[in-house]
C-alpha positions in Angstrom: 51.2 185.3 151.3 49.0 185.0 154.5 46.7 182.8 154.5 43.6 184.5 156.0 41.4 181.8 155.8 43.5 179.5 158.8 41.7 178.1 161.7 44.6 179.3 164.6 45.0 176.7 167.1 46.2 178.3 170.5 48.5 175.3 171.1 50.9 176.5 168.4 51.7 179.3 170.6 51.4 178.1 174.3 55.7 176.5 175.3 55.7 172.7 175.4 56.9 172.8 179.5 53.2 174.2 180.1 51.6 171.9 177.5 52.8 168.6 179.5 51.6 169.6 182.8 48.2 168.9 184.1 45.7 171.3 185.5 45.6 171.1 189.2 43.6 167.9 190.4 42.5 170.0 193.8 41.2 172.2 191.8 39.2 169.6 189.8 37.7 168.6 192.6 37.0 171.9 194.3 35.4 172.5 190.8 32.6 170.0 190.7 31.8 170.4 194.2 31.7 174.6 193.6 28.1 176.2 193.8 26.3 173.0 195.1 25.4 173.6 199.2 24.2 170.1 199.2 28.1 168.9 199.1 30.6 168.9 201.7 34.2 169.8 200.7 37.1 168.5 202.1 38.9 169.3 199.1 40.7 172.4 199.7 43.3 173.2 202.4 41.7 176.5 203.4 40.5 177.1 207.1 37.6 177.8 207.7 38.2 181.1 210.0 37.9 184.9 209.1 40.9 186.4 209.6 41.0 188.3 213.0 39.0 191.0 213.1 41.6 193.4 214.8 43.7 192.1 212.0 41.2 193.3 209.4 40.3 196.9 211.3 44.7 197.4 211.1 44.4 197.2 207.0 41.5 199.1 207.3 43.1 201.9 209.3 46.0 201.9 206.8 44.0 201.8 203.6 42.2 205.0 205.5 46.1 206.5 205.9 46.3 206.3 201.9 48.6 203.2 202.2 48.7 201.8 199.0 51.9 202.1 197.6 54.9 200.0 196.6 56.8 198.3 199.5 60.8 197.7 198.9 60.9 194.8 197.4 62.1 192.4 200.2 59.3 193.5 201.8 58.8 196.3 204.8 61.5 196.2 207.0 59.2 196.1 210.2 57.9 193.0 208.6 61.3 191.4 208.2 61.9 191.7 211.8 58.6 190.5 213.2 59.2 187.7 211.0 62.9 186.9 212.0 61.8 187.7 215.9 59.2 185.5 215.4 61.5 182.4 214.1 64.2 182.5 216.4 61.1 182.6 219.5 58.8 179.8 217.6 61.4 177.7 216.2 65.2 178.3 217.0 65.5 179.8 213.9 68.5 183.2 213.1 67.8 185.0 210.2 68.8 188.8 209.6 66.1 190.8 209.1 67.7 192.8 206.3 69.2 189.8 204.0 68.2 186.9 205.1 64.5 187.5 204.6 62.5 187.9 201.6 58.7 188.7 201.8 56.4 187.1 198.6 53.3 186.9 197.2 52.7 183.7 199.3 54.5 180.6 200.0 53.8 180.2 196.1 56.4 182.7 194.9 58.9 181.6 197.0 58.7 178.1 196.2 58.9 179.4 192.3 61.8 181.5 193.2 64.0 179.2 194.6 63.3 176.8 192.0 64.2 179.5 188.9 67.1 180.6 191.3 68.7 177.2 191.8 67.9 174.3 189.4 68.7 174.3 185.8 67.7 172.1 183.0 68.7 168.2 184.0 69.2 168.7 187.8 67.3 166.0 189.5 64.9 167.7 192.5 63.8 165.0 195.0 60.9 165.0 196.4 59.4 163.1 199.1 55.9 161.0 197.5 53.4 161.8 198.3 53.7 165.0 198.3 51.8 168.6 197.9 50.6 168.6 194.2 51.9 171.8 193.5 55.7 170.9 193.4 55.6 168.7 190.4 54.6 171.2 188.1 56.8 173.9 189.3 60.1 172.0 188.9 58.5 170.6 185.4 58.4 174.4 184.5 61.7 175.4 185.4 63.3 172.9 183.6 64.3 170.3 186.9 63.7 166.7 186.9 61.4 165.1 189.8 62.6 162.5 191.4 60.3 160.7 193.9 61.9 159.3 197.5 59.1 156.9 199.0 57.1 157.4 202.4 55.6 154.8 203.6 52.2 154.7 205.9 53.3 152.2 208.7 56.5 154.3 208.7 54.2 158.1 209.6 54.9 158.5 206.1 58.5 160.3 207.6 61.2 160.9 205.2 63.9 158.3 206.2 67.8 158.5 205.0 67.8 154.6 203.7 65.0 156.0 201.3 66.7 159.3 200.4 70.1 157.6 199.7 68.7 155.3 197.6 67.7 157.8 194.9 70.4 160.2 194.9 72.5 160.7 191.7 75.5 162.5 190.6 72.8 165.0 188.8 71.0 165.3 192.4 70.8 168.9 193.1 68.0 169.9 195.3 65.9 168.1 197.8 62.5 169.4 198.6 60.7 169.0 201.7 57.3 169.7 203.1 57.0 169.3 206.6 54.3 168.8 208.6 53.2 167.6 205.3 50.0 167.8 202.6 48.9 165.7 202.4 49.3 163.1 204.9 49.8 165.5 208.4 53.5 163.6 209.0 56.0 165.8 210.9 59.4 164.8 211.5 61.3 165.5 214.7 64.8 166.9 215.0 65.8 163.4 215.7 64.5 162.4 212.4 66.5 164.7 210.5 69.9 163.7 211.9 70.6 161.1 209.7 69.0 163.1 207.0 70.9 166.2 207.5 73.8 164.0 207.4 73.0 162.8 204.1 72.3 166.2 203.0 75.9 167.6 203.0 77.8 164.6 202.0 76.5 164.6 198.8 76.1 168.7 199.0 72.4 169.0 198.0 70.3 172.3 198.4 67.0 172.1 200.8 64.3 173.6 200.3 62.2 173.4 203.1 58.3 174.2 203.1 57.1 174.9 206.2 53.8 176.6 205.8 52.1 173.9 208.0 55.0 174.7 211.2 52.7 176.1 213.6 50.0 173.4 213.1 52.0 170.6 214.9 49.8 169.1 217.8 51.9 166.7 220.2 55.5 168.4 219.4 56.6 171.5 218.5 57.9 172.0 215.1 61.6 171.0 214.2 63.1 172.4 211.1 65.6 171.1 209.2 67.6 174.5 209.3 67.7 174.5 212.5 70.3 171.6 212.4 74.1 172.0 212.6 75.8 172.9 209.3 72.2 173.3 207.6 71.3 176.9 207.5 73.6 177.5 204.9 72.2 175.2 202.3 68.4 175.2 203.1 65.7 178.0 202.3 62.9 177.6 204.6 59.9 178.9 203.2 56.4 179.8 205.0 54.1 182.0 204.9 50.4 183.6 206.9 47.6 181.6 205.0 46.7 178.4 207.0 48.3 179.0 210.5 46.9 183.1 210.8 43.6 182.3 208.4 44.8 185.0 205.2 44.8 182.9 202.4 43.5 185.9 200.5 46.1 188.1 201.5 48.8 186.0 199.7 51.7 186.9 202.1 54.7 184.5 202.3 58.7 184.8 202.8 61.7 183.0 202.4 64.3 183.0 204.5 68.1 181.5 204.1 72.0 183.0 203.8 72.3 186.1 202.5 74.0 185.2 199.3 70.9 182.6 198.3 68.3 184.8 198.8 70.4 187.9 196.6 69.7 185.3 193.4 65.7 184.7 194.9 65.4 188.7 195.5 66.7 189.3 192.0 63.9 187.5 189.7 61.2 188.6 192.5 62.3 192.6 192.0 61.4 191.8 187.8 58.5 189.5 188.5 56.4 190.6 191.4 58.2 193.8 192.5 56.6 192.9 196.3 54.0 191.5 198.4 50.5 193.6 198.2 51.6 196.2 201.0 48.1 195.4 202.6 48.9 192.0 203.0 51.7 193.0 204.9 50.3 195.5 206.8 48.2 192.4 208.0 51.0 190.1 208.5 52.5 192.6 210.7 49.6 192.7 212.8 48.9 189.3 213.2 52.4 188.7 214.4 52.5 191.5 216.8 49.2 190.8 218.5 47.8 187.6 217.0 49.4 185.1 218.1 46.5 184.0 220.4 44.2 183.4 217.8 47.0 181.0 215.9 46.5 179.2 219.4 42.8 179.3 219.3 42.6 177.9 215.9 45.0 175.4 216.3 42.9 174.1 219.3 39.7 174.1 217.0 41.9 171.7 214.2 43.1 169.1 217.1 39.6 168.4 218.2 38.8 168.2 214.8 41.5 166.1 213.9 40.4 163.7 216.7 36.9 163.7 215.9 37.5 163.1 212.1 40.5 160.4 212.3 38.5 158.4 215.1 35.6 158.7 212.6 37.0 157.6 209.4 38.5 154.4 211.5 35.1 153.6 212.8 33.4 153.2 209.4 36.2 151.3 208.3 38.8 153.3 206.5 42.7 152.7 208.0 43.9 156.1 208.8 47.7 156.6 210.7 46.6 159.8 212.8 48.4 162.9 211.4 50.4 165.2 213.4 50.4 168.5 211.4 48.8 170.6 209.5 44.8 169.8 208.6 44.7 166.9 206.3 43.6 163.2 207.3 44.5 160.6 204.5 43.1 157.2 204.7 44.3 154.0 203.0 41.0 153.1 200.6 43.4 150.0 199.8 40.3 147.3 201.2 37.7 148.6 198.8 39.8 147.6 195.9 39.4 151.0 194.1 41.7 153.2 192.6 41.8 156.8 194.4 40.4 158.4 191.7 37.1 156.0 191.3 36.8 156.2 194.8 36.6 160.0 195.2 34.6 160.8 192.0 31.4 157.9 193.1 32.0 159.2 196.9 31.3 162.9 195.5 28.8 161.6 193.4 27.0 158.8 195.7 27.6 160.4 198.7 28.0 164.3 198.3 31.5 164.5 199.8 34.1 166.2 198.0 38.0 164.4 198.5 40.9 164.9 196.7 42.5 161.5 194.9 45.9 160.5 196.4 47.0 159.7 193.0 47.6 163.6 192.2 50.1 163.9 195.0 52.4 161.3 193.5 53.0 157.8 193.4 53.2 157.3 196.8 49.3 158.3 196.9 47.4 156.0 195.3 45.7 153.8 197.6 44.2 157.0 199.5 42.3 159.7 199.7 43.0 163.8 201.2 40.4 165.1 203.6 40.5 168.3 204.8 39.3 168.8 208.4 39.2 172.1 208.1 35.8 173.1 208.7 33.6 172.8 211.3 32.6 169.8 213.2 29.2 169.8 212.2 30.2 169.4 208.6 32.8 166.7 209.5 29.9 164.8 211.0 27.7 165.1 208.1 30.4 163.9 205.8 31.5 160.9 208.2 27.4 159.7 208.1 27.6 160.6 204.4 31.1 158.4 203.8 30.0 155.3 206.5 26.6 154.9 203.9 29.1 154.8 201.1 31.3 152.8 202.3 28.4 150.4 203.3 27.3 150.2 200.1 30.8 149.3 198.6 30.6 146.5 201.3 27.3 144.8 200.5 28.5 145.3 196.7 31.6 143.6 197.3 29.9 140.6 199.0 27.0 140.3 195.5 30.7 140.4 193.4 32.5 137.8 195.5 29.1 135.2 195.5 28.8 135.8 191.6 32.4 134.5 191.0 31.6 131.8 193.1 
């Protein structure tokens, strides 16, 4: 007979996988630091542009056209091109336009895809530490098992083949990459990857390469893994319009890869998300047609920041190796003696200045913090003031502690 009178606990219902994973620490931090103007964010990896206003006034003209409908679900076909012209121009990359492309709802999807297309329960997926905070929790969910490869700060926190060999098993399936990297900015250079690639296909693992930060690269130009001999074949490089073209909003992404990978990806994306919003695309297309130039501009905007910020953090005492990509700065807190996460809560509360732990991007981050330069100068320089009277603080502390135990 039911018993009516129960107290129902949602946990009974919710799967175990999604029990054992923690809520985003970003978003923590993004959290406490939402609806308060007095604090400065460097939390979240967003820039701070608009998107383009000519790209904006193309949706616009299309939503006027009645364009709302379904798109085929590989995405619109003029899209796939722009994107595969756009590759083999930018980055030495061949894809077909017809299979070898894939547009998603963002880099997001595609990263889910691949994982639900390619790892089954027990596979070991290694991942470079630290690494973006995201990845963890979307292996955990489709059943892989993470398996950390160290990068180390005096090193550019590069992927090197002595550390991937090291942790490669006869249950190693995938290896998942994420360069120029969140958080640290590292970027690895085609010599880099030789002796990685190598690695790769002798012991036959699947890449998955996330390059969402590829265009943000500021004293090389961006070498993909794929682009090596003998590696298109067995990697799927995934990217996507938010932080390069400013449309996080849009949520616009795409994988690309050999025709008989991205089959498997396209099947679970025509049941999940049918397509990207056709908007989005609409946008993406524009931005890649005639955009390009503001990419430029904006990437000019994040090296002078990236200058200005790095130099900064250095000067009020804070080691930082000077990233090459993307928009993130992470300095070593090691000399303060506190744990990441003490460190960025009394910074946000002491200071006002909203950072993200290292500890949530792995192992590999504890001992520093994420800062976001994307956002204007003026902010950067309010937080730098904001973190040197901190960090001051923590130094006449440190002196009182050391005199006591004396």
């Amino acid at each position: 007979m039911l018993n009516r009178n129960r107290v129902l606990d949602p946990q009974e219902w919710i799967a175990e996988r999604v029990r054992e994973i923690a809520p985003s620490g970003i978003r923590a931090f993004f959290d406490l630091a939402a609806g308060n103007n007095e604090i400065i964010s460097l939390g979240v990896g967003e820039p701070d542009f608009a998107t383009p206003e000519h790209v904006r006034a193309a949706c616009i003209r299309a939503l006027e056209r009645g364009e709302t409908t379904y798109t085929p679900n590989a995405g619109l076909p003029e899209l796939r091109e722009e994107i595969s012209l756009y590759l083999r121009n930018g980055f030495g990359l061949e894809y077909h336009p017809a299979d070898e492309v894939i547009v998603t709802v963002g880099s997001s999807e595609a990263l889910d895809l691949a994982l639900r297309a390619f790892t089954a329960p027990g596979d070991e997926i290694i991942i470079p530490s630290p690494s973006y905070i995201a990845y963890s929790p979307i292996a955990h969910l489709n059943g892989g098992s993470l398996v950390e490869v160290e990068t180390r700060a005096d090193q550019g926190f590069k992927l090197t083949a002595e550390a991937l060999e090291k942790v490669i098993t006869p249950r190693s399936k995938l290896l998942m990459l994420n360069f120029p990297s969140n958080p640290t900015g590292a970027v690895m250079s085609y010599e880099d990857w030789l002796p990685v690639a190598e690695l790769v296909k002798r012991h036959n693992l699947l890449v998955l390469s996330d390059e969402i930060y590829a265009e943000l690269t500021y004293d090389s130009r961006h070498a993909s893994i794929a682009a090596l001999p003998g590696m298109k074949e067995r990697t799927i490089v995934i990217s996507g319009f938010s932080k390069a073209f400013a449309m996080t909003g849009w949520r616009v992404g795409y994988a690309c890869g050999s025709s008989g990978l991205l089959a498997a990806m396209l099947k679970i994306h025509q049941y999940t998300a049918m397509c990207a919003p056709v908007l989005g695309q609409i946008a993406a297309i524009e931005s890649l047609r005639s955009g390009l130039h503001d990419k430029d501009r904006m990437k000019e905007c994040f090296r002078r920041r990236r200058t200005l910020f790095v130099e900064g953090l250095r000067t009020i005492g804070l080691d930082c190796h000077e990233p090459q990509g993307a928009f993130y700065a992470f300095p070593s807190i090691a000399r303060t003696g506190l744990k990441s996460e003490e460190f960025a809560l009394r910074l946000l509360k002491e200071a006002g200045v909203a950072a993200v732990p290292g500890q949530v991007f792995g192992t590999g981050g504890e001992g520093h913090i994420r800062c976001s330069y994307a956002t204007s100068e003026a902010r950067l320089n309010e937080a730098l003031e904001r973190m040197e009277g901190f960090m001051r603080k923590e130094r006449a502390l440190g002196k009182k502690q050391r005199y006591a135990v004396k």
